[in-house]
Steps between C-alpha positions, in 0.01 A plus 500: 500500500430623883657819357236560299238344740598770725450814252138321422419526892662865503261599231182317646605770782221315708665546855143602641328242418527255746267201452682455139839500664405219744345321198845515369681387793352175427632459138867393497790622718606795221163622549474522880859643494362786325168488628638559867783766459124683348310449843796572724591805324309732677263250749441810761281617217330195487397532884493849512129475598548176730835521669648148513643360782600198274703713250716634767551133633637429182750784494590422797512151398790588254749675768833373478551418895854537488435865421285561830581539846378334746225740605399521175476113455293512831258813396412253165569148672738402207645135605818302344199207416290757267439430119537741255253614257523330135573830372697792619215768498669835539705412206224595329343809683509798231281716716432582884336730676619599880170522608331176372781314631460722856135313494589190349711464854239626730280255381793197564580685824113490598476133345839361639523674870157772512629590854871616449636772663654770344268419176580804312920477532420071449323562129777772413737248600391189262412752212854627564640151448290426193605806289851376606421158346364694195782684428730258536331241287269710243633585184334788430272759608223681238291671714607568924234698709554620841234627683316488888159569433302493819828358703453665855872463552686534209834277512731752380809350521393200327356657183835601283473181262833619344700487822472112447793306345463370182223813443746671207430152294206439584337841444675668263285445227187603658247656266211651839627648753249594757579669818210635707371561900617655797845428557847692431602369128844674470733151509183315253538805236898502539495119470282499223714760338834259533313177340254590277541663161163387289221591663193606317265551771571638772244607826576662757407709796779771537339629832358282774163524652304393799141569712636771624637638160792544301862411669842709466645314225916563479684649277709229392185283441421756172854475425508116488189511301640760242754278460309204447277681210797646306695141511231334300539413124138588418205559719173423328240549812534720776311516825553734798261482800490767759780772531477819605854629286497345168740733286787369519337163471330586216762695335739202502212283343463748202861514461600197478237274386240742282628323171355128615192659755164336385305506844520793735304474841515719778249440814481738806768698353574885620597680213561859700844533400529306223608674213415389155365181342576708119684110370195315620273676306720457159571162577407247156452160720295598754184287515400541887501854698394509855444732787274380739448631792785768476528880572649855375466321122413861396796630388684176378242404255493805308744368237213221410258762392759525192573142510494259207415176679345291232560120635319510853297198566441642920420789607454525881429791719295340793502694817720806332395835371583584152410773287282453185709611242755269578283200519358652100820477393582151621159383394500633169845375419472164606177448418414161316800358720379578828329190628502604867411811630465592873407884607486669800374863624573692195587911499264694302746784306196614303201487631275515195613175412462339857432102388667458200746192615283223526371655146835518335555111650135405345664661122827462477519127680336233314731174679455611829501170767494615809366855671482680819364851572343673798187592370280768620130608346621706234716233394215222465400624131868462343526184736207330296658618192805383539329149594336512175852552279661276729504167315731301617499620870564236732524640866321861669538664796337761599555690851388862677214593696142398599276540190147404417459274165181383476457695226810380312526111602266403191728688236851414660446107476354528205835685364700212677716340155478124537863499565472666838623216773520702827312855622645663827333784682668617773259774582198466661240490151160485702196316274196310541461118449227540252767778255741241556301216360457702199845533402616205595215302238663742229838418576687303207848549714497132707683660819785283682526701805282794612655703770272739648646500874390888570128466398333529833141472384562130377301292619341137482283620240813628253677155600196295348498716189869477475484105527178475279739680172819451583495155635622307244841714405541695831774334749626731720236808692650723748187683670735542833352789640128511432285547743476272777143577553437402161679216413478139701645213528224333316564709204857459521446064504291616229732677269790271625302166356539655150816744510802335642624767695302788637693743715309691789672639857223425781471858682713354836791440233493835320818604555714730263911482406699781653741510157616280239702204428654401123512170459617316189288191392607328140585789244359793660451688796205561704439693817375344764332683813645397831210353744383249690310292274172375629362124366339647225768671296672118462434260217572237721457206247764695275759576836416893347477824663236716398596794311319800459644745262629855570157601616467461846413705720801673758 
């Protein structure tokens, strides 16, 4: 009977859904058996937003004393009279990430003793000791991400979860492996390599960058990471973030795991000496292909002009120059498949035919979801086609240069399919109040979020306008660098009354990110610009950072 209790639970597959879970801690001790190895399964998640002091108490709550030495039972004041937990948490942790649990100790460190010395070495210290606990005590490990984000001193010698004992148990069925920031990753790869055998995503950052650009990376770090690509079973999604000498990377990728690949993503990639990408553009499973924000893709993506890629869902070029007959071939291939399709600057091979790739997307893709383009004047008329084939489009983003609209707002809402959800224009669209007010009332798309952070000539006006038509669906505006001598903080308490959040950088706090940071929240990544965030890019009732999108300004 609990046998089959259990596979009913497994196939709820409700994990997320917290307030249910508590509901079912409350119905009989089978249940909130069940119901807790859910919530502690990945809790960092959980509090990814809201670091918890409380959650690391409770780890720390669990220690075995007679494992710990006595600095280490005076760092966490562990005593002989303590009382264990009713349930042994990290038995059930399936999923960590190095740098939520990094903040989930700052904020004990800063709750417990907020004037420690040595702060830095004291939170690499506990998190040390709690990934020791985990390893020893968990399992198994599904998903294991180590990364330093915005860490000012990155604790390299405590990051290599794999030089831990009991890691070749605990983590040798891991399923994402994520490895990313600016630190030497030769022992993580080569450990990696050892233990795990079944990973089907992998992330990782090959090459290591900082402010003042990209590191020397050494050789053995490629080799270790080689290794760890051709000792997998079956890679399903790939990721590789910034490196500057991909081909042997990429060659062992293709040769080892082209028969399983179904997502391919490269970002700030330099494909220079690269050689050939010919099995990538044959592949039968491939459903994502990205290059964003790479260079020297010239040569390497000839062999997709031929290509026969028919099951693409994503296409995704942001921020990377591509020549036009390669994205025709993709476009037309794929077409009623492609659901997501993000362009960048696009080479022009024949000039009598200068705009016809938003065109070919407005034919030949019927399903599409989600689209990005930089759009410049010429583009506008196949823009507002494409808007009118578009059915079932969801999300558009639109980014370039300063243009005037007033003579296209009316037409472009009016295009808008009621599906549309969220409109970002990172490029500074200039219009009147009065043109906006007239495409707005003709709207049938009820916005979510509008993000129009590069618009300088908003102004109090465009804010009542927005509020008057989009009140009722809109919840998140991001008008962050309007003009200052246009917008006030009466039309701000204004807009904020209706919209819940309404993003806007006073002009003392306008200050710009020097490069960018990945970070991983949930099931994708986002990137993140690295700043000193000013009181108005935090949802404070939500414990959430502003974010802004790819579109501000350097």
């Amino acid at each position: 009977m609990e046998q089959s209790e259990d596979k009913q639970w497994n196939r709820m597959n409700f994990e997320e859904d917290v307030y249910t879970l508590h509901s079912c801690l409350l119905v009989n001790r089978l249940w909130s058996d069940t119901a807790v190895s859910l919530l502690w399964s990945q809790p960092f998640r959980l509090t990814r937003r809201t670091p918890s002091s409380k959650l690391i108490q409770t780890y720390i709550n669990c220690l075995d004393s007679q494992t710990l030495n006595d600095d280490e039972k005076e760092i966490l004041e562990i005593t002989d009279k303590r009382i264990p937990p009713t349930f042994n948490y990290p038995l059930f942790l399936r999923q960590l990430s190095y740098l939520d649990l990094y903040i989930g100790v700052s904020a004990w460190l800063e709750w417990y003793e907020p004037q420690e010395e040595n702060y830095r070495e004291q939170v690499a210290n506990v998190s040390k000791i709690l990934i020791n606990s985990f390893m020893n005590c968990s399992r198994t490990f599904h998903k294991l991400s180590i990364e330093t984000g915005e860490m000012l001193m990155v604790p390299n010698h405590h990051l290599n979860v794999f030089s831990h004992f009991g890691s070749e148990i605990c983590l040798s069925k891991l399923r994402q492996f994520i490895c990313i920031g600016d630190f030497v990753k030769t022992d993580i790869f080569a450990g990696a390599a050892r233990v795990c055998k079944n990973i089907k995503t992998m992330f990782v950052s090959p090459g290591r960058v900082s402010a003042l650009g990209e590191r020397h990376v050494p050789e053995k770090q490629y080799d270790s990471l080689i290794n760890l690509i051709k000792g997998q079973k079956a890679i399903e999604h790939f990721v590789a973030h910034t490196c500057s000498r991909p081909r042997r990377i990429v060659s062992a990728l293709l040769e080892s795991q082209i028969n399983s690949l179904v997502h391919v993503e490269f970002v700030m990639v330099n494909f220079t000496e690269c050689t050939t990408l010919i099995p990538l553009a044959e592949s039968k499973k491939l459903e994502t292909l990205t290059f964003e924000d790479c260079f020297g893709l010239e040569k390497v993506l000839e062999p997709f002009v031929s290509s026969t890629l028919t099951h693409l869902r994503k296409l995704n070029f942001k921020k990377s120059t591509v020549n036009d007959d390669v994205l025709a071939t993709l476009i037309k291939n794929a077409g009623t498949t492609l659901s997501t399709i993000y362009l960048g600057p696009i080479e022009i091979k024949d000039p009598c035919n200068a705009h016809i790739i938003i065109d070919l997307v407005a034919r030949h893709c019927p399903n599409l979801v989600d689209f990005a383009a930089e759009i410049q004047r010429a583009d506008l008329p196949d823009l507002l086609t494409l808007l009118s084939h578009s059915r079932n489009l969801e999300k558009l983003e639109i980014f370039g240069n300063v243009l005037h609209v007033d003579s296209l707002l009316g037409n472009f809402f009016y295009l808008f399919p009621p599906t549309l959800e969220h409109l970002i224009i990172n490029a500074d669209w200039q219009f009147s109040s009065h043109e906006l007010g007239i495409g707005l009332k003709n709207c049938k798309a009820k916005l979510k979020s509008l993000h129009i952070p590069d618009c300088f000539s908003v102004s109090d006006s465009h804010l009542r306008v927005i509020t008057k038509y989009l009140g009722d669906s809109l919840q998140h505006l991001n008008v962050s660098y309007a003009s200052p001598s246009q917008v006030t903080d009466e039309g701000l308490r204004k807009a904020r009354s209706i919209i819940s959040r309404v993003d806007y950088v006073y002009k003392e706090d306008r200050k710009y990110p020097t490069y960018w940071n990945l970070r991983y929240w949930g099931e994708e990544w986002v990137e993140e610009p690295i700043m000193d965030r000013t009181i108005e890019q935090w949802d404070w009732e939500n414990g959430e950072e502003g974010w802004y999108g790819a579109g501000w300004r350097k």
